[in-house]
C-alpha positions as CSV (number, residue, x, y, z in Angstrom):
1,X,21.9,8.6,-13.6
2,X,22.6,5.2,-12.0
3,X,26.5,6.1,-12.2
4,X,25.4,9.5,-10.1
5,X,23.1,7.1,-7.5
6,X,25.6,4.5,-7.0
7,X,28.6,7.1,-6.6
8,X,26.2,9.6,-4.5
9,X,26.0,6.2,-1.8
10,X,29.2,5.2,-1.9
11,X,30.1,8.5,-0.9
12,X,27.6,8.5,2.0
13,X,29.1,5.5,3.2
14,X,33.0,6.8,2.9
15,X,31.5,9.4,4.9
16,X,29.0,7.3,7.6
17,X,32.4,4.8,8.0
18,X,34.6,7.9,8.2
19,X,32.9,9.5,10.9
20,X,32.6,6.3,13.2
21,X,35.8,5.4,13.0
22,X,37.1,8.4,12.4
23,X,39.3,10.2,9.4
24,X,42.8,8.7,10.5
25,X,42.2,4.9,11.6
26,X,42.1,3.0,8.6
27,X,42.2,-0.6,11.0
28,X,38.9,0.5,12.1
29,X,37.3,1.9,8.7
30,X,37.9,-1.2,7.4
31,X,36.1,-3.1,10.6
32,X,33.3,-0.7,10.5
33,X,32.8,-0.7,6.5
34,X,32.6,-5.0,7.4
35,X,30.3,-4.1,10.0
36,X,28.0,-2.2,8.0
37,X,28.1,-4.7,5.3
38,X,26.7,-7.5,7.4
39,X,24.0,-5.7,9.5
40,X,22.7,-4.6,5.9
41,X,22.9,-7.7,4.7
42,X,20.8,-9.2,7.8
43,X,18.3,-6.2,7.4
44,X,17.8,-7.3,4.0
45,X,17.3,-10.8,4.0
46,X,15.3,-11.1,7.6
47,X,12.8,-8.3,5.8
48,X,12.8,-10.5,3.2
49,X,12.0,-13.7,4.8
50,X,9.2,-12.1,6.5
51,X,7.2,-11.4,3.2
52,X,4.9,-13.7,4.5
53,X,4.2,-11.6,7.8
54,X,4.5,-8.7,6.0
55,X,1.7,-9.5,3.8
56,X,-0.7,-10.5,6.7
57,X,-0.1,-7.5,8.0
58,X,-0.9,-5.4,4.8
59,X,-4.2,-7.3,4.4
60,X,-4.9,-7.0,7.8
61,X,-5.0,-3.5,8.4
62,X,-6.4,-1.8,5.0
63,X,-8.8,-4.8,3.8
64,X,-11.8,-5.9,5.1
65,X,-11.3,-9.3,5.6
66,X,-14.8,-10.9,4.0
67,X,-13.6,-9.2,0.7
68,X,-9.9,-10.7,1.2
69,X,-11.6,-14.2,1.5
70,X,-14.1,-13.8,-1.2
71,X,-11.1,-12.7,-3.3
72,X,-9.1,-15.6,-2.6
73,X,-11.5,-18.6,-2.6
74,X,-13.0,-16.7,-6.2
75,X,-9.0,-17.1,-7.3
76,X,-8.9,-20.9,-5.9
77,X,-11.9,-21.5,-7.9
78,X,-10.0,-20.5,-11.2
79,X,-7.0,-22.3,-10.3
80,X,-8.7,-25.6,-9.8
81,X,-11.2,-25.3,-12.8
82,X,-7.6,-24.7,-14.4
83,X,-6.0,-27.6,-13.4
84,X,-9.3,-29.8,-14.2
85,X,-9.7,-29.0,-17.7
86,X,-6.2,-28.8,-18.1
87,X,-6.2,-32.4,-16.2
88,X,-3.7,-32.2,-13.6
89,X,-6.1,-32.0,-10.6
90,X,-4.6,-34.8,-9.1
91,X,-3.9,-33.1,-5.0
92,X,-7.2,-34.7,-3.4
93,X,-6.6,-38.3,-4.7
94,X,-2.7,-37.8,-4.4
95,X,-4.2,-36.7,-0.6
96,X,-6.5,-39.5,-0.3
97,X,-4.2,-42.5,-1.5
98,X,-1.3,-41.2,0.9
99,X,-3.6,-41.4,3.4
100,X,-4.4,-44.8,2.4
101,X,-1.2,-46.2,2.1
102,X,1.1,-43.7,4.1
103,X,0.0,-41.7,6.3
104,X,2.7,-40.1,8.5
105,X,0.9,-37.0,8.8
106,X,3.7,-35.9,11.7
107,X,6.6,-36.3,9.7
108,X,5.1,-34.4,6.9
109,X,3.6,-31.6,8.8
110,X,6.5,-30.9,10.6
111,X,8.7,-30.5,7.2
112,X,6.3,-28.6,6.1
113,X,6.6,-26.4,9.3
114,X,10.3,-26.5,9.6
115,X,12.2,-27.7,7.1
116,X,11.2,-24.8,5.0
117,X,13.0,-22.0,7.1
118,X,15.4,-24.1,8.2
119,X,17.4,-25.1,5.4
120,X,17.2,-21.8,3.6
121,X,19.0,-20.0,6.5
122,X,21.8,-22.5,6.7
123,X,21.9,-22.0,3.1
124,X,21.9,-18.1,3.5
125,X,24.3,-18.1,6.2
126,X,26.8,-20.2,4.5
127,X,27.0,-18.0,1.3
128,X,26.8,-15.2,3.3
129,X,30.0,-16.3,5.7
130,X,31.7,-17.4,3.2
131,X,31.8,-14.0,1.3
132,X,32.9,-12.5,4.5
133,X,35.5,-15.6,4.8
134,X,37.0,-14.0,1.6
135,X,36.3,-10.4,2.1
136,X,38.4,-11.1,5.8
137,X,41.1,-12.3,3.9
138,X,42.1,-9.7,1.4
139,X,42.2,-7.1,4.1
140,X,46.0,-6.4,4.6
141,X,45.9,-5.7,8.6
142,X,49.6,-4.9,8.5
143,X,49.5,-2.1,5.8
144,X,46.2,-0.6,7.6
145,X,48.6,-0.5,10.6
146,X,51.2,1.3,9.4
147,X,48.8,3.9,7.7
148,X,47.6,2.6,4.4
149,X,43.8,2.9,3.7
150,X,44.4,0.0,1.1
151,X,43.1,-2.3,2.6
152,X,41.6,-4.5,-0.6
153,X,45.0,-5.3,-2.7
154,X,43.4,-7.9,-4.4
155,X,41.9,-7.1,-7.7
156,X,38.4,-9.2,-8.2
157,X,37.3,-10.9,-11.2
158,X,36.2,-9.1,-14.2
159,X,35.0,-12.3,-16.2
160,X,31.5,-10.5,-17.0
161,X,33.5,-7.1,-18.0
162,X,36.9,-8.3,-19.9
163,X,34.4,-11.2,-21.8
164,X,30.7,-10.6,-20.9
165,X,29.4,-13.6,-23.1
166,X,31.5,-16.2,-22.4
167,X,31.8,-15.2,-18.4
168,X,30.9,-17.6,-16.1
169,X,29.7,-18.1,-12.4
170,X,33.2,-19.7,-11.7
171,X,34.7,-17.2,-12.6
172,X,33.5,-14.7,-9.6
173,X,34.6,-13.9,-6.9
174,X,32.7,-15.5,-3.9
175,X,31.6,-12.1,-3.2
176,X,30.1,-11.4,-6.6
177,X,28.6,-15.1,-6.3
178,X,27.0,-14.3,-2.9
179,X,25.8,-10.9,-4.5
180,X,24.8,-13.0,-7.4
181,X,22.5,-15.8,-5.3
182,X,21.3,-13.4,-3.0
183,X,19.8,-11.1,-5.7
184,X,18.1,-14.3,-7.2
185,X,16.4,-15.0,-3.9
186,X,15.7,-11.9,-2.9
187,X,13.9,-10.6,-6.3
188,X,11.7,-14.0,-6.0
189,X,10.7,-13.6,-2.9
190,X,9.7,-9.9,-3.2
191,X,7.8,-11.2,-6.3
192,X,6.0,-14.0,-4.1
193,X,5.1,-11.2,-1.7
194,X,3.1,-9.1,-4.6
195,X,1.5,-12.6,-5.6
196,X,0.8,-12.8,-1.9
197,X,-0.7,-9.0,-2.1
198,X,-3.2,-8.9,-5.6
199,X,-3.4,-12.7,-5.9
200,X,-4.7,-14.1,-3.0
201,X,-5.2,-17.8,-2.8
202,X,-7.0,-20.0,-1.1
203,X,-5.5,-23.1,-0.2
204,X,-7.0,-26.5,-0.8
205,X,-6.8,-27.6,3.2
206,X,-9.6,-24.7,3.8
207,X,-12.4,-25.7,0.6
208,X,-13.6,-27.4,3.4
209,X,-13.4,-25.7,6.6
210,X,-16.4,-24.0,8.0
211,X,-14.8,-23.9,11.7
212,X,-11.6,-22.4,11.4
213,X,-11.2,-18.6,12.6
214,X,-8.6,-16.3,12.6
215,X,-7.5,-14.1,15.7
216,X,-10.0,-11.9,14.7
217,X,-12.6,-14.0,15.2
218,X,-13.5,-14.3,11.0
219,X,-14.4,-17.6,9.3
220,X,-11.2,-18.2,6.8
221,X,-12.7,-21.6,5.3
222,X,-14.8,-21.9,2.6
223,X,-17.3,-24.5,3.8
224,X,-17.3,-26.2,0.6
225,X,-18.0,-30.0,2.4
226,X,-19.9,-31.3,-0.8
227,X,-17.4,-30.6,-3.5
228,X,-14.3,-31.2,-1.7
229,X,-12.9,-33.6,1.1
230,X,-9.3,-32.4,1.6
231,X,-7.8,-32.6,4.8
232,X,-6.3,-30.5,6.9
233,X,-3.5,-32.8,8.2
234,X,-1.8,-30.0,10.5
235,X,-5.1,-28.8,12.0
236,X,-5.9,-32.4,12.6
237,X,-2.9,-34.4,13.4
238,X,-0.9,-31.7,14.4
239,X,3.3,-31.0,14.3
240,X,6.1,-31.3,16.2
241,X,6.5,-27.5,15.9
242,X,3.3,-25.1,15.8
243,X,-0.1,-25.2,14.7
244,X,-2.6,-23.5,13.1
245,X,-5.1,-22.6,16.4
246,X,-1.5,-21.3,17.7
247,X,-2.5,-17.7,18.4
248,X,0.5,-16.8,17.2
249,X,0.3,-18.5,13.9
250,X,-3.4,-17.1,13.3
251,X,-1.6,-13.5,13.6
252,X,1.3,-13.2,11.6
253,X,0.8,-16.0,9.2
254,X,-1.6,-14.6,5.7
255,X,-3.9,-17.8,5.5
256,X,-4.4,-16.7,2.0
257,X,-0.4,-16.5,0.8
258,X,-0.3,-19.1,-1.6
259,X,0.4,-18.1,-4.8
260,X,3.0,-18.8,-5.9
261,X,4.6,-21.3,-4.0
262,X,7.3,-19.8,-1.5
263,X,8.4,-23.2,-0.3
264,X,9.0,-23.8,-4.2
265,X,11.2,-21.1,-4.7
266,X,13.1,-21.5,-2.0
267,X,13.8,-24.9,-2.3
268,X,14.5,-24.8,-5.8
269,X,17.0,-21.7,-4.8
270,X,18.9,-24.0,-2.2
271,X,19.1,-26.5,-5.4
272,X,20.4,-24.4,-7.5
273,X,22.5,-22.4,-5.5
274,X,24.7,-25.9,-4.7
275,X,25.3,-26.7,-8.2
276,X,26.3,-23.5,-9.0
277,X,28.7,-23.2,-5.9
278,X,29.9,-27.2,-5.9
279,X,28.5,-28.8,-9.5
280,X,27.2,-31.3,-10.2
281,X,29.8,-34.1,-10.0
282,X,33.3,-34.2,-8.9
283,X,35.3,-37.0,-11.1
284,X,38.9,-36.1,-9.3
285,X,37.6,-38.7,-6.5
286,X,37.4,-42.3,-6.7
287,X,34.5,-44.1,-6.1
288,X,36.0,-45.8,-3.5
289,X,36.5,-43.2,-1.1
290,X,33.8,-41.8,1.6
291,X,34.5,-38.1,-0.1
292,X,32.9,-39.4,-3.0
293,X,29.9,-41.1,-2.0
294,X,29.0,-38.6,1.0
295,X,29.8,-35.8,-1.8
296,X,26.8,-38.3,-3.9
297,X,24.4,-38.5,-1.4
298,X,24.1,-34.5,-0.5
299,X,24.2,-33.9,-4.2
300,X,21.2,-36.2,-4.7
301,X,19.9,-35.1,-1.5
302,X,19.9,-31.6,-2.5
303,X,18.5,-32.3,-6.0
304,X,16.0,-34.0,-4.4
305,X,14.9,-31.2,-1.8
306,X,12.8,-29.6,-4.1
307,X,10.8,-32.4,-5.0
308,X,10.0,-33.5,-2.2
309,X,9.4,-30.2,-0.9
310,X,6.6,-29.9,-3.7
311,X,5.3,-33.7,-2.8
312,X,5.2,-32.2,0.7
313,X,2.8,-29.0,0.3
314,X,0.6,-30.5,-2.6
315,X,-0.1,-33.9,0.0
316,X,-0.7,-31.6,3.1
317,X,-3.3,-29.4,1.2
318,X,-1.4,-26.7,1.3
319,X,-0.9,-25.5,-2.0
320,X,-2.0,-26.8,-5.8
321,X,0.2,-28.3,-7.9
322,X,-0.1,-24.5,-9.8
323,X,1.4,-22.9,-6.9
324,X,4.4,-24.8,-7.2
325,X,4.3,-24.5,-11.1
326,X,4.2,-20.7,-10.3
327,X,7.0,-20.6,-7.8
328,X,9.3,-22.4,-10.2
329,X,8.5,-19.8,-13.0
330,X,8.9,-16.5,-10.2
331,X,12.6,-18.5,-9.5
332,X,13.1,-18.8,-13.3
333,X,12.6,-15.1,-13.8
334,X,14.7,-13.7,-10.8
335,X,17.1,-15.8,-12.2
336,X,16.9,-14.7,-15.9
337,X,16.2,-11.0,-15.0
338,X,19.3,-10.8,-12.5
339,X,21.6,-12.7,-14.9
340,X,20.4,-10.3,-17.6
341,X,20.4,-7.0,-15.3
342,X,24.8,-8.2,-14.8
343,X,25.6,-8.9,-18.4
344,X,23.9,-5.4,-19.4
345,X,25.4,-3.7,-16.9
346,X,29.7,-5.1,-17.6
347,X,28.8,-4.6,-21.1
348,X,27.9,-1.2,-20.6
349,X,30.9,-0.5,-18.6
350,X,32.7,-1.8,-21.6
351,X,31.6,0.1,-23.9
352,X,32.2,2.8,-21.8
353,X,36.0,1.9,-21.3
354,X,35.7,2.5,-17.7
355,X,38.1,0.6,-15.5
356,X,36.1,-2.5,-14.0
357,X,36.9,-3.6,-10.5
358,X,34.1,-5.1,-10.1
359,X,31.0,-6.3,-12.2
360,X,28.6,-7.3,-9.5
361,X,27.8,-4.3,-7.2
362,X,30.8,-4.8,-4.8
């Protein structure tokens, strides 16, 4: 059945390039297929990145908001009864004693606002150019000149089909690592939206809050001044980028989407998507050259993202220290289910004794 699928698009697509380029030009079925290839690649990860919106949107238009926020402060409640008996309620004096010493609330508030997006598109545009980089190359312009609709003359790697258990992620193409990467992200941030959806959460910045309204006009704090004193260190300091009053802000952003921890898996994502494209270490350089210690200092930096990233939403009173639990156990299951979901599928095709070109779906 998933043979019939897969062959019944491909065919759709011969047939969409085909008849925009037309059945003769084989120059421009190649730019066209290209074409098509990275304006559904766009589609899919700007929907993607917009889970967020998307979810605000949802809630917005077939829940009645007062149940929304009783659902989410209930769920807060949980989480930090949770992490007190558990003992790892630690954000409002990890809040307080930054504060203290710190402070900074600028700095902080705008990473939290824009370092987020920011360095997972660079991150997604550079896999994504670079399997277009490669794709560009093994198209033979001269033989699609003279007539020749081959146009890919270069076989890809069958590591996961010729040896499925010893196959590694060096041994892909850097088309089947961008497919690869981009299925891990995309599969945790679709499982972050449903979190978003059935698990709403609110976050510890609003326990709080009795005077903050959405565009609507709706009170989305909880009003709980006695038993909590986080603060709010974007509503009251403010960033370099937006804010919360930002009308804006109050209507696309789900005040409520924080379970699990998006920032988390996308941080941890950029992490792990550099050790798997550059490793960890490169011992062909000597320590003495400026290769080798820039090479150090974005590895470290990288490896360090994440962390901080998580220091960054727990100290803003943004998320719980659960959140960011959670969004490292969504990332470990995208990974482990996509990883899984490749090795099934080449083993399959071995078994099978059906020719494979490719392992990933390229």
């Amino acid at each position: 059945m998933k043979r019939r699928l897969s062959l019944v698009f491909k065919q759709l697509k011969r047939k969409i390039v085909v008849g925009i380029a037309g059945p003769s030009n084989h120059q421009r079925q190649a730019v066209v297929s290209l074409v098509l290839l990275a304006l559904t690649e766009l589609a899919l990860l700007t929907l993607t990145f917009c889970t967020n919106f998307l979810s605000a949107y949802i809630h917005n238009t077939i829940e009645v908001f007062r149940g929304f926020r009783l659902r989410a402060l209930a769920n807060a409640q949980s989480v930090v009864a949770f992490e007190r008996m558990t003992g790892i309620f630690v954000e409002q004096p990890l809040q307080r004693w930054h504060d203290e010493k710190y402070g900074g609330w600028s700095f902080w508030n705008t990473y939290y606002a824009g370092v987020h997006p920011v360095v997972t598109v660079v991150f997604l545009c550079f896999i994504l150019v670079r399997m277009f980089s490669w794709k560009l190359t093994r198209v033979n312009w001269k033989r699609l000149n003279e007539g020749s609709s081959d146009y890919a003359p270069v076989a890809e790697s069958a590591a996961f089909g010729t040896a499925p258990a010893r196959g590694s992620f060096a041994d892909l193409t850097p088309a089947q690592q961008y497919r690869f990467l981009r299925a891990v992200w995309v599969l945790g941030a679709w499982v972050a939206f449903f979190g978003f959806l059935f698990i709403p959460m609110m976050p510890p910045r609003l326990l709080p809050v009795c005077d903050f309204f959405n565009a609507a006009g709706a009170n989305v704090g909880a009003c709980l001044t006695t038993e909590f004193s986080f603060i709010d260190t974007i509503g009251a300091h403010g960033s370099l980028l937006w804010d919360w009053n930002d009308e804006s802000v109050k209507t696309l952003n789900n005040p409520y989407a924080a379970f699990p921890s998006q920032h988390t898996i996308f941080a941890a994502w950029c992490a792990l998507t550099w050790i798997h494209l550059f490793g960890p270490a490169s011992p062909t350089l000597s320590v003495r050259s400026t290769r080798y210690w820039l090479r150090a200092v974005l590895r470290w930096g990288i490896v360090m993202y994440p962390m901080v990233t998580v220091y960054c939403i727990v100290v803003t009173a943004n998320h719980y220290i659960s959140d960011a639990l959670g969004g490292l156990a969504v990332l470990a299951f995208s990974y482990a289910a996509v990883h899984f979901y490749y090795v099934y599928k080449s083993r399959s095709y071995v078994a099978s004794r059906t020719p494979l070109a490719s392992p990933l779906p390229y």
